[in-house]
C-alpha positions as CSV (number, residue, x, y, z in Angstrom):
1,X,0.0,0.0,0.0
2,X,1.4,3.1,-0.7
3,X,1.2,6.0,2.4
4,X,1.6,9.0,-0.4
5,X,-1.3,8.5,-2.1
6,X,-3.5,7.5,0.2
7,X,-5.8,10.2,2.1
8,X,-4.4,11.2,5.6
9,X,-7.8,10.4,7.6
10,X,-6.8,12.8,10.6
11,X,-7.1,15.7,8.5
12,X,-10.1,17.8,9.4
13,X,-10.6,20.9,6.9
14,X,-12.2,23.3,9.7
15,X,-10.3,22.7,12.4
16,X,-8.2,26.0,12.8
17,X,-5.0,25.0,14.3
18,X,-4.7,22.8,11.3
19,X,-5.4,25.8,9.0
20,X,-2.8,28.2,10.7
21,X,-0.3,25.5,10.9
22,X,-0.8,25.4,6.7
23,X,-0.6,29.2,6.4
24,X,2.3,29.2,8.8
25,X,4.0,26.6,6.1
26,X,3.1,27.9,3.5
27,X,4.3,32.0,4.6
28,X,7.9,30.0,5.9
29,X,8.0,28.4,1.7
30,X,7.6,31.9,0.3
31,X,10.3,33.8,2.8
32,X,12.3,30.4,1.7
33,X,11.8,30.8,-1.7
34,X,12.6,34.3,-1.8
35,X,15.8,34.2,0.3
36,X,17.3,31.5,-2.0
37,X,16.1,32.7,-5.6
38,X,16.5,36.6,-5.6
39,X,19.1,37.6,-3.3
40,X,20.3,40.8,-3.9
41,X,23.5,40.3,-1.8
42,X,26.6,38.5,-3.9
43,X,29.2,36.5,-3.1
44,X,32.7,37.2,-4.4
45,X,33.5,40.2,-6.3
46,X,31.2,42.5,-7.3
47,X,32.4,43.6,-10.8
48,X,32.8,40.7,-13.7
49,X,36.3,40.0,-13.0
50,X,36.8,36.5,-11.4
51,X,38.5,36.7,-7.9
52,X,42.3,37.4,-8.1
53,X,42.5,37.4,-11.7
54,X,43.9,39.9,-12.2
55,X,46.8,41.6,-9.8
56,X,47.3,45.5,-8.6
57,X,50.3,47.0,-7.9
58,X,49.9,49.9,-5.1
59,X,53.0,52.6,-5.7
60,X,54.3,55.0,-2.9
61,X,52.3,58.4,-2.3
62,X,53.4,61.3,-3.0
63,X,52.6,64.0,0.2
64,X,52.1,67.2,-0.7
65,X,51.1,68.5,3.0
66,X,53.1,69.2,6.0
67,X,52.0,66.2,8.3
68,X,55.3,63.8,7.9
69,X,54.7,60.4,6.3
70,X,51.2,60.8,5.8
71,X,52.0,59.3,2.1
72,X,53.8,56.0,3.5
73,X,50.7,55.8,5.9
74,X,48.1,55.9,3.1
75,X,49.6,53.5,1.1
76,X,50.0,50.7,3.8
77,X,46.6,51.1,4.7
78,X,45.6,51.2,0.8
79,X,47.9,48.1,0.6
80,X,46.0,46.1,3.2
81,X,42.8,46.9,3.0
82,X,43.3,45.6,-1.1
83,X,44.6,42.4,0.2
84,X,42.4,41.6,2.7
85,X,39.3,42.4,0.2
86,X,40.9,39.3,-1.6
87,X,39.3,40.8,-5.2
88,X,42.3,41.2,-6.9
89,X,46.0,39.7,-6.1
90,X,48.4,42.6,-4.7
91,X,51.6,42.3,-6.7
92,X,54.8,43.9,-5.4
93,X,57.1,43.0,-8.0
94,X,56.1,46.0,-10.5
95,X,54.5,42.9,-12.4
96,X,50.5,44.1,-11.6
97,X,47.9,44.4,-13.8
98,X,47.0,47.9,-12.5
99,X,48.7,50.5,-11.5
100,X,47.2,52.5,-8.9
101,X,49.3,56.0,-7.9
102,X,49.0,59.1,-5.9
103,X,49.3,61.9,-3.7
104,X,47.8,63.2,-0.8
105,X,46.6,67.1,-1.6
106,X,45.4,67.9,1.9
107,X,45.4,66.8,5.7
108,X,43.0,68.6,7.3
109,X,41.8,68.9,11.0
110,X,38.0,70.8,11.4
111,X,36.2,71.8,14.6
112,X,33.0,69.3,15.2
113,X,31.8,70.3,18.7
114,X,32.9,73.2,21.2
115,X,33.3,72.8,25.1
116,X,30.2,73.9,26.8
117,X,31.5,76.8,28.6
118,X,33.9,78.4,26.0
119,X,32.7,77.9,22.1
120,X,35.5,78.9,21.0
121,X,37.5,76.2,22.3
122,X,37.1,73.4,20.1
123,X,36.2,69.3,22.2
124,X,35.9,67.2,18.9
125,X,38.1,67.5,15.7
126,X,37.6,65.5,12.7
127,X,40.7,64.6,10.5
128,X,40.2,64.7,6.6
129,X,42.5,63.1,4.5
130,X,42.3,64.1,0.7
131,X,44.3,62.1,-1.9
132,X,44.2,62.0,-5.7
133,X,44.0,58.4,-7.1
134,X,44.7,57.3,-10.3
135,X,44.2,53.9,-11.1
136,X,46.0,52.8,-15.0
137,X,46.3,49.8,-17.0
138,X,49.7,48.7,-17.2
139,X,49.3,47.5,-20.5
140,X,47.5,49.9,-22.8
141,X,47.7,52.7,-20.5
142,X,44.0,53.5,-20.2
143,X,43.3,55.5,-17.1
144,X,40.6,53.2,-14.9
145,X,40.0,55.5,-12.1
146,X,41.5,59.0,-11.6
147,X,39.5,60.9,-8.4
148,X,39.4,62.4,-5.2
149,X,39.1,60.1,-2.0
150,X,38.9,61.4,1.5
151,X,39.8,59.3,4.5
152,X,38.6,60.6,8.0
153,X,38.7,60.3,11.7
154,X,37.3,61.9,14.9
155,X,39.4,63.0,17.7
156,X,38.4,63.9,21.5
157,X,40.4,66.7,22.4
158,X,42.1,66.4,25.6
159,X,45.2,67.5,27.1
160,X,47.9,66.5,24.4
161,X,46.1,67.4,21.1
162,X,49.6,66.3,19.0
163,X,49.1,62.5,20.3
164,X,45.2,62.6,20.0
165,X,45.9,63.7,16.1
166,X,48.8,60.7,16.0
167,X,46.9,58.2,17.1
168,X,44.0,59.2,14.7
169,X,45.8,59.3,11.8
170,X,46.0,55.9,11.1
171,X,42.2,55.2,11.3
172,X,41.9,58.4,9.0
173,X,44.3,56.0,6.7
174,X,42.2,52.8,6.6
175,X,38.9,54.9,5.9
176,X,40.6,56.6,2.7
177,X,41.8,53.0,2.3
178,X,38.3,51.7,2.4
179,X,36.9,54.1,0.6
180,X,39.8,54.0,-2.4
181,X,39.6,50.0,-2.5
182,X,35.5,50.1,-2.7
183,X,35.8,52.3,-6.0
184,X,38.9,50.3,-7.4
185,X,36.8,46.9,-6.3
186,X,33.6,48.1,-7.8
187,X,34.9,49.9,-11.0
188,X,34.6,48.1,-14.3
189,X,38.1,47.5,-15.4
């Protein structure tokens, strides 16, 4: 005898727990259906370029401001944040497929918040770090990315502003870095 085709006799079409448990199934199918058929999220890289295909080399920034190796910051954080995004290989042996370049324009420091009792003496800074990147093909030369990126970072003012700022600066870094490797990662080289 087969049990699928024959009629479950404990079935009882009225009976309304039996009805919200069908509803319940049927509402958990649809969420299931539409979680697994149109996700919007993707795994992988995000452009059509197949995961480390194709390699980047990172060169030194220039630094055109007057905070000391602000350039040599950028470009580590640039370099890791590239690497640990895993889209495309980071090649250091001037072998890459891209060449991305540039130079950090300005390092600024702006008032966010005053002290309650003096406004003119500033309690929150935010650090901006500007940077032209260009990003080029090393083989036909055609310029992939060439823009403006900002990196920045807040700051509580307290009684050693120099060491606040120093200790800022490298998470000012790795947000130009994030922000430079998202529009490399999502361009369409």
């Amino acid at each position: 005898m087969n049990l699928a085709l024959t009629p479950n006799r404990n079935l009882n079409p009225s009976d309304p727990r039996q009805l919200r448990l069908r509803s319940g199934l049927k509402e958990f199918t649809f969420v299931l259906a539409l979680a697994l058929g149109g996700c919007a999220y993707k795994l992988g890289p995000t452009n059509t370029v197949p995961a480390k295909a194709q390699s980047v080399q990172v060169a030194p920034f220039g630094n055109d401001t007057i905070e000391p190796r602000l350039g040599e910051a950028v470009t580590q954080s640039l370099r890791k944040t590239l690497q640990q995004d895993g889209t495309y290989r980071l090649d250091t042996a001037n072998t890459g497929d891209v060449i991305v370049t540039g130079k950090v324009l300005r390092f600024d420091r702006r008032e966010l918040s005053f002290q309650r009792s003096d406004v003119i003496t500033p309690r929150d800074y935010r650090l901006v770090i500007t940077a032209q990147v260009t990003a080029r093909n090393r083989w036909t030369g055609q310029v992939l990315l060439d823009r403006k990126v900002t990196g920045q970072s807040t700051i509580r003012v307290g009684d050693d502003l120099s060491s606040a700022e120093r200790q800022a600066l490298p998470l000012a870094a790795e947000d130009f870095a994030r922000n430079a490797t998202a529009l490399l990662v999502d361009g369409t080289w």
